[in-house]
Every structure is written in structure tokens, then in C-alpha cells.
N, CA, C, O and CB atoms as a CASP TS submission, in Angstrom:
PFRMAT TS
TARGET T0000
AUTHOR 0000-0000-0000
METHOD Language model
MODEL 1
PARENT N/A
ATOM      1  N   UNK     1     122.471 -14.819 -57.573  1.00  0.00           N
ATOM      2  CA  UNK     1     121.146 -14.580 -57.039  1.00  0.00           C
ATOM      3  C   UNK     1     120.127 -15.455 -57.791  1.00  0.00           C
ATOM      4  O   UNK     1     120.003 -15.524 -59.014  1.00  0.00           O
ATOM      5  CB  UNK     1     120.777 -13.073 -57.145  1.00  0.00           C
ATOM      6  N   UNK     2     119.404 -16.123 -56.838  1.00  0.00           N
ATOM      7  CA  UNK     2     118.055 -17.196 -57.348  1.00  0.00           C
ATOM      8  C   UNK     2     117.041 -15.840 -58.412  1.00  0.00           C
ATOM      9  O   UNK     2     116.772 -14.669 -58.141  1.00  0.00           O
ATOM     10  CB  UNK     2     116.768 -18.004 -55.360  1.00  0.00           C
ATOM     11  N   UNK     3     116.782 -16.521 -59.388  1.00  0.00           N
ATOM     12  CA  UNK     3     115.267 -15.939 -60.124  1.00  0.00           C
ATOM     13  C   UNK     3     114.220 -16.291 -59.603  1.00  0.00           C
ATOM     14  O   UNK     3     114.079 -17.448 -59.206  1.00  0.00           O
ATOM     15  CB  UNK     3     114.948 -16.326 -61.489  1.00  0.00           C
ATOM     16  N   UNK     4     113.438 -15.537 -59.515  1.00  0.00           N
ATOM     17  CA  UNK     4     112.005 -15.357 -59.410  1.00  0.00           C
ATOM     18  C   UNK     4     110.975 -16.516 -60.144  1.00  0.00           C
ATOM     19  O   UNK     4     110.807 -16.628 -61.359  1.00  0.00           O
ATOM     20  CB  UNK     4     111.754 -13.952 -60.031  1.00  0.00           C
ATOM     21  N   UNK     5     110.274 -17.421 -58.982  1.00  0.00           N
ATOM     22  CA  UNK     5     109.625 -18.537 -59.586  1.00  0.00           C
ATOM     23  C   UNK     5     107.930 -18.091 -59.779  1.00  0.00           C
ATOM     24  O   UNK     5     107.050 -18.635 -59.111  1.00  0.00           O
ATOM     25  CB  UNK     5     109.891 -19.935 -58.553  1.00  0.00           C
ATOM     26  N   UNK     6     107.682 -17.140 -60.686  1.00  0.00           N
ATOM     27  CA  UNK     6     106.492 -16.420 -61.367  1.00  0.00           C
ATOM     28  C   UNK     6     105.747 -17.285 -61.372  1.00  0.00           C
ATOM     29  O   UNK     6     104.706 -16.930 -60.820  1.00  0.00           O
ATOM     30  CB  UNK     6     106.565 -15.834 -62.664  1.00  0.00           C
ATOM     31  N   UNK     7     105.704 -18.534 -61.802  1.00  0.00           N
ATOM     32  CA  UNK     7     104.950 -19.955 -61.495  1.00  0.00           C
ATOM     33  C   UNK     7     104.428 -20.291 -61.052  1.00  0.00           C
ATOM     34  O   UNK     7     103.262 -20.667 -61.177  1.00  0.00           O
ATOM     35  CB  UNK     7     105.111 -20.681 -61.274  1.00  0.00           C
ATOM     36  N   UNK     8     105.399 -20.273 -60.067  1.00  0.00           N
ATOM     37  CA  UNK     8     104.725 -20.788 -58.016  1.00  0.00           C
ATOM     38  C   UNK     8     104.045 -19.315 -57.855  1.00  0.00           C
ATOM     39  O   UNK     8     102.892 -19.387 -58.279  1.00  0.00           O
ATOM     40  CB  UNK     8     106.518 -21.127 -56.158  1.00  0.00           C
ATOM     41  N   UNK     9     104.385 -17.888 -57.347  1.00  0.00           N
ATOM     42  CA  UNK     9     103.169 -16.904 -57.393  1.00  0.00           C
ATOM     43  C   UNK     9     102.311 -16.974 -57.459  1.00  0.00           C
ATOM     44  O   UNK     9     101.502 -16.863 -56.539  1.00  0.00           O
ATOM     45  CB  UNK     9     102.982 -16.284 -57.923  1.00  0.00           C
ATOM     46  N   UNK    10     102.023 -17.261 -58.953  1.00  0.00           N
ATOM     47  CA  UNK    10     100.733 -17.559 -59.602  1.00  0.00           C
ATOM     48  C   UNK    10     100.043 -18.353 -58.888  1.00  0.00           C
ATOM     49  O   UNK    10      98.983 -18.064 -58.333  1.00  0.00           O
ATOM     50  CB  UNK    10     100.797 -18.097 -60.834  1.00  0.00           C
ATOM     51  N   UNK    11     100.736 -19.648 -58.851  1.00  0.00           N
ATOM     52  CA  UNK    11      99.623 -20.237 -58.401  1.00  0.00           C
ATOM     53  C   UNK    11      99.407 -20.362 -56.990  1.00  0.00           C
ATOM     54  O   UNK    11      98.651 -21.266 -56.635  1.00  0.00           O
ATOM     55  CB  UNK    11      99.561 -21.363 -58.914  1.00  0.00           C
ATOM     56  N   UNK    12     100.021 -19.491 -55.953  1.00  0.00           N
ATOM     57  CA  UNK    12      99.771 -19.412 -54.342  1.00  0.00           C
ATOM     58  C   UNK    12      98.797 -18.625 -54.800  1.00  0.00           C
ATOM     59  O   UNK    12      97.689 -19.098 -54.549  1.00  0.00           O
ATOM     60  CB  UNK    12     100.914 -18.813 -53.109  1.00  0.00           C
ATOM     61  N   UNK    13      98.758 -16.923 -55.760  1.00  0.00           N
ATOM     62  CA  UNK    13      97.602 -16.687 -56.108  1.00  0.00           C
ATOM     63  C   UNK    13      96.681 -16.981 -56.232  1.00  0.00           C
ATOM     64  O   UNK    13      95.870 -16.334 -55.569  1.00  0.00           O
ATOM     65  CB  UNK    13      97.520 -16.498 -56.563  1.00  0.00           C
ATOM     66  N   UNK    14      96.171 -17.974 -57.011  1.00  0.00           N
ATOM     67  CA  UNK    14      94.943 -18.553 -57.683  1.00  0.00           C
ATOM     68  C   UNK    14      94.242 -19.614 -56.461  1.00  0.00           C
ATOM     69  O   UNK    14      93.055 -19.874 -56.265  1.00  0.00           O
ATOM     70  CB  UNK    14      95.453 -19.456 -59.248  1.00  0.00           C
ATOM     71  N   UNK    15      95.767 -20.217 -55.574  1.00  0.00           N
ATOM     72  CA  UNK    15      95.125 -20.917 -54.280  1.00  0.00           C
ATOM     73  C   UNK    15      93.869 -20.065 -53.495  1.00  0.00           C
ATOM     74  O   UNK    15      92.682 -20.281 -53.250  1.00  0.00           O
ATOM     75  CB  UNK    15      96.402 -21.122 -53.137  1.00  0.00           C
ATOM     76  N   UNK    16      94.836 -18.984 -53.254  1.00  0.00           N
ATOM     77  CA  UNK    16      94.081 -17.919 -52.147  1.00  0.00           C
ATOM     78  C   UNK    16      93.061 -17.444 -52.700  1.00  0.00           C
ATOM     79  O   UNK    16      92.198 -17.000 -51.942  1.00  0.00           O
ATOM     80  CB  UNK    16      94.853 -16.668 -51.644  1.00  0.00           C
ATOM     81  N   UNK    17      92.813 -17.379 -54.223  1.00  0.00           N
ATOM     82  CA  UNK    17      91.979 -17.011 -54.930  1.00  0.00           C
ATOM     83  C   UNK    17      90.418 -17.530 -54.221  1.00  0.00           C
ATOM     84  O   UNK    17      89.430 -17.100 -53.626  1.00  0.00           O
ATOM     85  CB  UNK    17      92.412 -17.509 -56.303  1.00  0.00           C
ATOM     86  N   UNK    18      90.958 -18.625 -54.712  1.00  0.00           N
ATOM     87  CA  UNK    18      89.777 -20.048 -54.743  1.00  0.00           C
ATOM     88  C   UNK    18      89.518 -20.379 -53.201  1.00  0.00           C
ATOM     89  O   UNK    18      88.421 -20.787 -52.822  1.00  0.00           O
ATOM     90  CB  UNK    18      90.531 -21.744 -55.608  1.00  0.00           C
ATOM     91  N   UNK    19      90.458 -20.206 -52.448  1.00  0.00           N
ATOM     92  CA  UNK    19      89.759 -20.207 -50.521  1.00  0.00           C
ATOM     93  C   UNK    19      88.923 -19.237 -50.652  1.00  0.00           C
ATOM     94  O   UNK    19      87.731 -19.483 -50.465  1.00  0.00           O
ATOM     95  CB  UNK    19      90.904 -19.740 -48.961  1.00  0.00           C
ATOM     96  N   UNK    20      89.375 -17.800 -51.030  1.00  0.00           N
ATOM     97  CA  UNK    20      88.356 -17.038 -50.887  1.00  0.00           C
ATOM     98  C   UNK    20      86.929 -17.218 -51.020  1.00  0.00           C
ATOM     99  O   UNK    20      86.049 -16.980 -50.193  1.00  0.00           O
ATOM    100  CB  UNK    20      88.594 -16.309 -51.473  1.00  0.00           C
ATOM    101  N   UNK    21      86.829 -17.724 -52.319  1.00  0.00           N
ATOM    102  CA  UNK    21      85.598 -18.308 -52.975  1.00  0.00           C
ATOM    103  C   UNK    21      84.590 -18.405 -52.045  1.00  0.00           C
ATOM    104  O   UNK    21      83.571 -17.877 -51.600  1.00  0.00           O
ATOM    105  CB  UNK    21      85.798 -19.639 -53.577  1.00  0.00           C
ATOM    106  N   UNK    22      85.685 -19.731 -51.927  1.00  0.00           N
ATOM    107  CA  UNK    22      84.927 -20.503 -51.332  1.00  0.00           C
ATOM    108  C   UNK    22      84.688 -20.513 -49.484  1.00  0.00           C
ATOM    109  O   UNK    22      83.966 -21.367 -48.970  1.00  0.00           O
ATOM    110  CB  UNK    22      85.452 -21.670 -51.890  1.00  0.00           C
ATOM    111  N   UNK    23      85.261 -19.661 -48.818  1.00  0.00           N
ATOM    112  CA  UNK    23      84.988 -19.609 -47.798  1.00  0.00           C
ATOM    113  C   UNK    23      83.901 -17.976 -48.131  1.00  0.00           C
ATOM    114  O   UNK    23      83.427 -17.401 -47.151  1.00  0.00           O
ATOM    115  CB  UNK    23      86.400 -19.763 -46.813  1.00  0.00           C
ATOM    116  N   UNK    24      83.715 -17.574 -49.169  1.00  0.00           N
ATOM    117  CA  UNK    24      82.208 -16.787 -49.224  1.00  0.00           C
ATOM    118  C   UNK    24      81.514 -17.565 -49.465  1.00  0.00           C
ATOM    119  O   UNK    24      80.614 -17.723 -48.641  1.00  0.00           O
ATOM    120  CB  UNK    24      81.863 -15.730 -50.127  1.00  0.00           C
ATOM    121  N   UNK    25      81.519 -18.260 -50.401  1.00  0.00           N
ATOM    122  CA  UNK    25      79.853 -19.292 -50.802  1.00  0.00           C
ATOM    123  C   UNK    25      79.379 -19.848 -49.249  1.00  0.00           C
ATOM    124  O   UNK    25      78.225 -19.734 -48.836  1.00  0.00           O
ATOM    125  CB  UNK    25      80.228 -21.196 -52.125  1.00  0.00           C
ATOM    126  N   UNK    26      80.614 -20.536 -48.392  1.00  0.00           N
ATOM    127  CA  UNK    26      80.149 -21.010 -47.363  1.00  0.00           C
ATOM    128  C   UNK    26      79.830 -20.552 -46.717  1.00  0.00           C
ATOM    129  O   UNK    26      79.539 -21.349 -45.826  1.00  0.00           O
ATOM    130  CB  UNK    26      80.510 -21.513 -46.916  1.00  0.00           C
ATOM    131  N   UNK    27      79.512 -19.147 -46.305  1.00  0.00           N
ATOM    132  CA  UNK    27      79.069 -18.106 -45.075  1.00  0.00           C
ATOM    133  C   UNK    27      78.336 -17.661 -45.858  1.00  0.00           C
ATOM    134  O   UNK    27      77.541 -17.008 -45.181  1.00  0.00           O
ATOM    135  CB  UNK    27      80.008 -17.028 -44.281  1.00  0.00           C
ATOM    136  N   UNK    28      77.974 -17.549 -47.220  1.00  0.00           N
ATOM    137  CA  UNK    28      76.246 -17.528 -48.028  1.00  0.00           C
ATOM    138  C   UNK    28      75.395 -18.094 -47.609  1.00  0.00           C
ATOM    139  O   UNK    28      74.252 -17.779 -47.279  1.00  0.00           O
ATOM    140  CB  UNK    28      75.985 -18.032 -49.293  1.00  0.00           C
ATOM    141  N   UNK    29      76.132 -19.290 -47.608  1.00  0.00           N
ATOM    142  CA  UNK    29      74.767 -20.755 -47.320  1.00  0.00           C
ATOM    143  C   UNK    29      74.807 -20.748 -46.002  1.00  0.00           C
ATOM    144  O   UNK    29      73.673 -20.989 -45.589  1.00  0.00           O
ATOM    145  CB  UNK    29      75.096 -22.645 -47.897  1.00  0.00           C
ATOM    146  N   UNK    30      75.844 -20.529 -44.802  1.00  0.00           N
ATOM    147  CA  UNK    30      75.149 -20.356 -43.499  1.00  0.00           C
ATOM    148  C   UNK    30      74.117 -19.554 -43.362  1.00  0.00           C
ATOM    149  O   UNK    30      73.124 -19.751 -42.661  1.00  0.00           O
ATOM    150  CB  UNK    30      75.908 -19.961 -42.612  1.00  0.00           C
ATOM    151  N   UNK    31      74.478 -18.156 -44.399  1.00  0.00           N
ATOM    152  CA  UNK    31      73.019 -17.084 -43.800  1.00  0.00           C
ATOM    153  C   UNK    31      72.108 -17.708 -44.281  1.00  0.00           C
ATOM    154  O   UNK    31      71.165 -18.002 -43.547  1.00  0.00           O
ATOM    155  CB  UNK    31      72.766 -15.411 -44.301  1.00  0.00           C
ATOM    156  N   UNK    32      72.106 -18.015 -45.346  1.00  0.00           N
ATOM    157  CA  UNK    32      70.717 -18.970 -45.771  1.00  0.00           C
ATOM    158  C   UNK    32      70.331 -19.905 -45.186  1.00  0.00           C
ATOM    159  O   UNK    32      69.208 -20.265 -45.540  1.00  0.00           O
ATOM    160  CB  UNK    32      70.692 -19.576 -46.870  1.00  0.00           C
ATOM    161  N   UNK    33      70.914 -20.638 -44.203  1.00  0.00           N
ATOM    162  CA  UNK    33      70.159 -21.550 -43.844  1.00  0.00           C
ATOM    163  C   UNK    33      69.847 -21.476 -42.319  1.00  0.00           C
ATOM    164  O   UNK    33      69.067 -22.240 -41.750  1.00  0.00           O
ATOM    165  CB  UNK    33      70.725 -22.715 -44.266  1.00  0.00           C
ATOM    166  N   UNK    34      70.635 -20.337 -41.640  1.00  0.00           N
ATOM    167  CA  UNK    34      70.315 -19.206 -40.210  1.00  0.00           C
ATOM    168  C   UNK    34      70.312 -18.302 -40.188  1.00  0.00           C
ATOM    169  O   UNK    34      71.117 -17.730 -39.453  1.00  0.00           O
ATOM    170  CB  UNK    34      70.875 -19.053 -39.242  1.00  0.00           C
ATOM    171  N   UNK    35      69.367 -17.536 -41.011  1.00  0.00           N
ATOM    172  CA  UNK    35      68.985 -16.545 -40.892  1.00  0.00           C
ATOM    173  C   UNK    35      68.635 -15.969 -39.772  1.00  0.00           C
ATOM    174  O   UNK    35      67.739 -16.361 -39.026  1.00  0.00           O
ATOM    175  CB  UNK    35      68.349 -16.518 -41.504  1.00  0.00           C
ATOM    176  N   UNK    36      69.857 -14.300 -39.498  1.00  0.00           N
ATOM    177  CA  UNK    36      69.049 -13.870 -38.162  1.00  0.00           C
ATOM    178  C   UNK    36      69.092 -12.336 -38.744  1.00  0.00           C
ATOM    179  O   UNK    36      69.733 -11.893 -39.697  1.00  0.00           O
ATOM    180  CB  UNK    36      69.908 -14.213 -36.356  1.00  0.00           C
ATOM    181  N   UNK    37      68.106 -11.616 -37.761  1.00  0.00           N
ATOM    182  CA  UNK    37      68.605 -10.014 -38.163  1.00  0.00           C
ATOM    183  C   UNK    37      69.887  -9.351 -37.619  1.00  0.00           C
ATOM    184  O   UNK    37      70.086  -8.138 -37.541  1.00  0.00           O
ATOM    185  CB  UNK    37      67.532  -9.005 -37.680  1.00  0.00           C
ATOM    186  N   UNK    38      70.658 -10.264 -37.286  1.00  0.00           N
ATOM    187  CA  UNK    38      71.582  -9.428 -36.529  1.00  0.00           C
ATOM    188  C   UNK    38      72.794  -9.188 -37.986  1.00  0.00           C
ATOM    189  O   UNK    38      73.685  -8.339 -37.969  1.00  0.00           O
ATOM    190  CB  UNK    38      72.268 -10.401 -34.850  1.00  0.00           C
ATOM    191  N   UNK    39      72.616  -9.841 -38.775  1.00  0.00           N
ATOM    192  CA  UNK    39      73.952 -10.249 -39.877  1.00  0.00           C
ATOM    193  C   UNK    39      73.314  -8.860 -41.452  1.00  0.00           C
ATOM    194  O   UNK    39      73.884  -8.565 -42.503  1.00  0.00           O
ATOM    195  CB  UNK    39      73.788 -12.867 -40.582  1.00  0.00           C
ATOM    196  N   UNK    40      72.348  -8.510 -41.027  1.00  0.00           N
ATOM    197  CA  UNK    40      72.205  -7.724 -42.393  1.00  0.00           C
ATOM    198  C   UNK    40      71.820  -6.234 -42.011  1.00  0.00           C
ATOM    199  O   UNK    40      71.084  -6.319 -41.028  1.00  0.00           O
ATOM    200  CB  UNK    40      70.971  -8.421 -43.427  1.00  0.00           C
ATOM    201  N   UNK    41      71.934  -5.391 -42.235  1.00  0.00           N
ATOM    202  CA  UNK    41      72.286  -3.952 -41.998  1.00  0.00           C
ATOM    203  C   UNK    41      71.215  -3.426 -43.072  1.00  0.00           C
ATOM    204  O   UNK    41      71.004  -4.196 -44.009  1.00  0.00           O
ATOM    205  CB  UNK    41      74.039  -3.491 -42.290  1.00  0.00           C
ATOM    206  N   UNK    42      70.521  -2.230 -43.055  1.00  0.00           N
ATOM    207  CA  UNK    42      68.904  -1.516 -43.851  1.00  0.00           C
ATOM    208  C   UNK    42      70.017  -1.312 -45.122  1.00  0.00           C
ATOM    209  O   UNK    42      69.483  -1.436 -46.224  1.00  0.00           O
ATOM    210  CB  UNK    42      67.819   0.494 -42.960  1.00  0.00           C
ATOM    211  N   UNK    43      71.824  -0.949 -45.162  1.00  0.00           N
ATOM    212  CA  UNK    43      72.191  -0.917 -45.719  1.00  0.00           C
ATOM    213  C   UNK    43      73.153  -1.599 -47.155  1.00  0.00           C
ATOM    214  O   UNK    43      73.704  -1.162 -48.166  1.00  0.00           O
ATOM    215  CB  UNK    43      72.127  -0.524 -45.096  1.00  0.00           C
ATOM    216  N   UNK    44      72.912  -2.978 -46.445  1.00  0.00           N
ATOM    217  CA  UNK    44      73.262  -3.849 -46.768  1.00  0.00           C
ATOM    218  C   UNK    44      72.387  -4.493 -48.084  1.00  0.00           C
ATOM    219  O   UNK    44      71.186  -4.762 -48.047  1.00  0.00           O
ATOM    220  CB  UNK    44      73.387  -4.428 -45.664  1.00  0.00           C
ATOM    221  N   UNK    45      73.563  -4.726 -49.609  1.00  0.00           N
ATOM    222  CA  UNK    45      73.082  -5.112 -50.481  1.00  0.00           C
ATOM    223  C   UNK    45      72.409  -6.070 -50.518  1.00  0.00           C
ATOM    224  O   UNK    45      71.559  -5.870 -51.385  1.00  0.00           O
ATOM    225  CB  UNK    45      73.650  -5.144 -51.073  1.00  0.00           C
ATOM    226  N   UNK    46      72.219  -7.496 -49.860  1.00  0.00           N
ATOM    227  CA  UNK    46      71.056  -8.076 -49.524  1.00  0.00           C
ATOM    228  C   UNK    46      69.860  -7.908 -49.369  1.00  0.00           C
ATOM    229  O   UNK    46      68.960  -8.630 -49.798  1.00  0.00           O
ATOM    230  CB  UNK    46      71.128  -8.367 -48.899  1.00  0.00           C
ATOM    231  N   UNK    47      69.727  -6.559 -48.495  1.00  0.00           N
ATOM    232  CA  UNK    47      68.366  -5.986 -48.282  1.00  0.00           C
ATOM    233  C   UNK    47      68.165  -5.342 -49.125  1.00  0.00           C
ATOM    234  O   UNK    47      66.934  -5.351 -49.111  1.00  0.00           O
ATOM    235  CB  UNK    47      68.064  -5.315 -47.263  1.00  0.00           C
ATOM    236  N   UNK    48      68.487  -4.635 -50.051  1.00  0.00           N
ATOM    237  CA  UNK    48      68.984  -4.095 -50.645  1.00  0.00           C
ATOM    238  C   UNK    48      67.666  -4.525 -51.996  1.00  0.00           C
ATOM    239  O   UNK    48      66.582  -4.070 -52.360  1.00  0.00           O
ATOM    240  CB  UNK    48      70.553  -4.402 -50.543  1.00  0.00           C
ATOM    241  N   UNK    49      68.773  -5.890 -52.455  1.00  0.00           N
ATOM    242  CA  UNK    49      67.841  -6.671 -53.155  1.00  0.00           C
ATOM    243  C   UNK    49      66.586  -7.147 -52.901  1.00  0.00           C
ATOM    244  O   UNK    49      65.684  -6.983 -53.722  1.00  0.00           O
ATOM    245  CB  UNK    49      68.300  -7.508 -53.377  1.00  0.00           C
ATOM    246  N   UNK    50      66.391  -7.804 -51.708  1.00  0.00           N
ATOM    247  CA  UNK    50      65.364  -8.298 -51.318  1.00  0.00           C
ATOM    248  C   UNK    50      63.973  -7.345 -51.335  1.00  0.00           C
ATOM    249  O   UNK    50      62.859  -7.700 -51.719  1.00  0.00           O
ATOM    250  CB  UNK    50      65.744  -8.768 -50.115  1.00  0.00           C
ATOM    251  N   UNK    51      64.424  -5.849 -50.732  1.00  0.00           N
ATOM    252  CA  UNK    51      63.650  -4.972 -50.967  1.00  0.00           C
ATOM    253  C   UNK    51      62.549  -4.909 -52.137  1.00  0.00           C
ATOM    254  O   UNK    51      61.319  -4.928 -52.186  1.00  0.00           O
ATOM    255  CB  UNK    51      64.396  -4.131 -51.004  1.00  0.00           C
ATOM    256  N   UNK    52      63.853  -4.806 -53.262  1.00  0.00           N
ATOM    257  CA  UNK    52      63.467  -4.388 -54.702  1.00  0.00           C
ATOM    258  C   UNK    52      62.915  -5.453 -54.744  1.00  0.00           C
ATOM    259  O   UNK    52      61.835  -4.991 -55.111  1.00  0.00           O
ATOM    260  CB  UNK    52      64.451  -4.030 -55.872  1.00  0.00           C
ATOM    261  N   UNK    53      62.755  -6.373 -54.688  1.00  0.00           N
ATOM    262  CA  UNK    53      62.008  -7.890 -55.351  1.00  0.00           C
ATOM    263  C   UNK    53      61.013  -7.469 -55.040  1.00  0.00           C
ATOM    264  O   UNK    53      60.226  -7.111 -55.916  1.00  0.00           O
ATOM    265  CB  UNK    53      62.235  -9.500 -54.833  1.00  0.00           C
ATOM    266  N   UNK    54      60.707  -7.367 -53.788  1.00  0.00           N
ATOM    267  CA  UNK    54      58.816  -7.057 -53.166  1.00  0.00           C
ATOM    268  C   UNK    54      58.491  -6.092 -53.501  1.00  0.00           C
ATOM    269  O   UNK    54      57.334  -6.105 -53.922  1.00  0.00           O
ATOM    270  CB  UNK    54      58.328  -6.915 -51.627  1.00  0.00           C
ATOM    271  N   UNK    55      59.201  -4.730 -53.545  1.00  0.00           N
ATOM    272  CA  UNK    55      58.486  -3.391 -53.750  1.00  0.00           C
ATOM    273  C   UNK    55      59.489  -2.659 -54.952  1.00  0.00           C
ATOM    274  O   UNK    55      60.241  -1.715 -54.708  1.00  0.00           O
ATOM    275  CB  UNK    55      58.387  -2.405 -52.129  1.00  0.00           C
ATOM    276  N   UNK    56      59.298  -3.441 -56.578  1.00  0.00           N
ATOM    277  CA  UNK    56      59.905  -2.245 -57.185  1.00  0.00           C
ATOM    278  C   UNK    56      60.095  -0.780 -57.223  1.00  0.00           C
ATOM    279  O   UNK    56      59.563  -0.329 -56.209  1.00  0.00           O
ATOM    280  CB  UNK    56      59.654  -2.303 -57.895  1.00  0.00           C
ATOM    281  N   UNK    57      60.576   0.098 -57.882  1.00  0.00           N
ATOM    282  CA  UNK    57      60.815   1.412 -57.652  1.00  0.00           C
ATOM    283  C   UNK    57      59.911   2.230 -58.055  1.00  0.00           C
ATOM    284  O   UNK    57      60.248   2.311 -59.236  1.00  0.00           O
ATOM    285  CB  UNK    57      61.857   1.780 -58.109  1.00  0.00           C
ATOM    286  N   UNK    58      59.024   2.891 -57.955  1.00  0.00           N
ATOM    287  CA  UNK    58      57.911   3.534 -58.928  1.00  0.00           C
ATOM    288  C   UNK    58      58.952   4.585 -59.575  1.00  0.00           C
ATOM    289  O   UNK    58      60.124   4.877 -59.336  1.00  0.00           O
ATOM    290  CB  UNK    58      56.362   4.342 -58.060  1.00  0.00           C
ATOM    291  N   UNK    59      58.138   4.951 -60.356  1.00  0.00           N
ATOM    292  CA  UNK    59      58.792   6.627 -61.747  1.00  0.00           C
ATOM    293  C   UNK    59      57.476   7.623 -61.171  1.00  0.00           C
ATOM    294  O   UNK    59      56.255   7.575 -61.323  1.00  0.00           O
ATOM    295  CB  UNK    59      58.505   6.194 -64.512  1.00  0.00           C
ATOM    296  N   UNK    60      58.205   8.337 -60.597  1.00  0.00           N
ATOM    297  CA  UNK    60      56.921  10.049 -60.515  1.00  0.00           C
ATOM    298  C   UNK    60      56.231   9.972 -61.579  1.00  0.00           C
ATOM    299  O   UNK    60      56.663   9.358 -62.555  1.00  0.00           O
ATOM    300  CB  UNK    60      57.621  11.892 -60.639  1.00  0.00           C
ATOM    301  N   UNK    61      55.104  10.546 -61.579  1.00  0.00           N
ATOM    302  CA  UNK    61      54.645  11.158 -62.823  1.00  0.00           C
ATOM    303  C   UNK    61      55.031  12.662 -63.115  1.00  0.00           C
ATOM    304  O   UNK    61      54.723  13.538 -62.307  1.00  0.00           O
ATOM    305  CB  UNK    61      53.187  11.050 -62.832  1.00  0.00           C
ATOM    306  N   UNK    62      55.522  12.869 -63.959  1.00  0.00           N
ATOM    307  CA  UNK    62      56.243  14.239 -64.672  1.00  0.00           C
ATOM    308  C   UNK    62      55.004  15.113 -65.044  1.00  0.00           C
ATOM    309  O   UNK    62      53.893  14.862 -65.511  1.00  0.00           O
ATOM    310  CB  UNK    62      57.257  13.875 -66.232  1.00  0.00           C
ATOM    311  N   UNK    63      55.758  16.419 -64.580  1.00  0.00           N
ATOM    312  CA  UNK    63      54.417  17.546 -65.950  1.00  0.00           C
ATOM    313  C   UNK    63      54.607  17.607 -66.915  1.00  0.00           C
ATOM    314  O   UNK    63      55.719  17.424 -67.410  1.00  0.00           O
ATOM    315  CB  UNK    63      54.137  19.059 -66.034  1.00  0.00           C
ATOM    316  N   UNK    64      53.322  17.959 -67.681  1.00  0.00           N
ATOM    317  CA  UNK    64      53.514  17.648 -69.239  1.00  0.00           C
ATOM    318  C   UNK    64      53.432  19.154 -69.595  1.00  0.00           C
ATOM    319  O   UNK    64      53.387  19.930 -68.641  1.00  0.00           O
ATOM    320  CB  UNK    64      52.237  16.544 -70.084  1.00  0.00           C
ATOM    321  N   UNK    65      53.410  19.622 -70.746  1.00  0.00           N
ATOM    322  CA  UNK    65      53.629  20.856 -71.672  1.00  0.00           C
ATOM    323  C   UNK    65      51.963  20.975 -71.156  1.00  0.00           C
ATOM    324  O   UNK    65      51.811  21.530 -70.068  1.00  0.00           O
ATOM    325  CB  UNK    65      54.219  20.659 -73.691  1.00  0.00           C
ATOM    326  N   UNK    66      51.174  20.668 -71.605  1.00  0.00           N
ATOM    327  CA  UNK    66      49.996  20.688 -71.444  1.00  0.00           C
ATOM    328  C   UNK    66      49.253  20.777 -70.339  1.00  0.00           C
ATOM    329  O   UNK    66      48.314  21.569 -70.266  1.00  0.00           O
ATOM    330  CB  UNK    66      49.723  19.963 -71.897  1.00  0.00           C
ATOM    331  N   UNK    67      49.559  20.058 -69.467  1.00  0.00           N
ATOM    332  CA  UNK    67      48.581  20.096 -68.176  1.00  0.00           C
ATOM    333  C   UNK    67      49.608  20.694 -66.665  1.00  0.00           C
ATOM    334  O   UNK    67      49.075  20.804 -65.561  1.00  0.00           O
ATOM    335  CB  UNK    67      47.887  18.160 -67.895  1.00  0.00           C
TER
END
């Protein structure tokens, strides 16, 4: 029986790794550069962020012992 070439694995791994990558960066930069509303969801970490940039989060004001 042939052994196991752990080698080659690896590195079909690290191939598929790196398509991945890179076929996200490239559908990054499409939304960025066609932006529509149909691709981002109120739930969606994008908006998400974008939100927070314009309108940080306020802190309540708490009761105090005093007042």
C-alpha cells in the first residue's frame, strides 16, 4: 500500500487557501466600486460598520447615589 503524500495535501491546502483569498478581496473591490443596495442586508457587518463610523454608540446616563 502507497503512503500518504502529507506534502502534496498541504499544499492543495494552502492553494485553495489562497483562491479563497483572493476571490474575497475580488468581490470586495467589486462592491466597492458598484455599489448597490441590493448586496448589503441592515444586518450585515458592513453596515454594521459603516453605521458606527457616522453615529457612535452613546452610554445612558446612570443614577447616582445622590440624585
Amino acid at each position: 500500500m502507497a503512503t500518504p503524500n502529507y506534502g502534496y495535501e498541504k499544499r492543495q491546502k494552502e492553494l485553495a487557501k489562497k483562491k479563497k483569498k483572493e476571490d474575497k478581496l475580488r468581490e470586495k473591490a467589486n462592491r466597492k466600486l458598484n455599489p448597490s443596495s441590493d448586496g448589503l442586508a441592515p444586518g450585515d457587518p458592513e453596515t454594521d460598520v459603516a453605521s458606527l463610523e457616522r453615529d457612535p454608540p452613546t452610554v445612558p446616563d446612570l443614577p447616582t447615589k445622590n440624585g
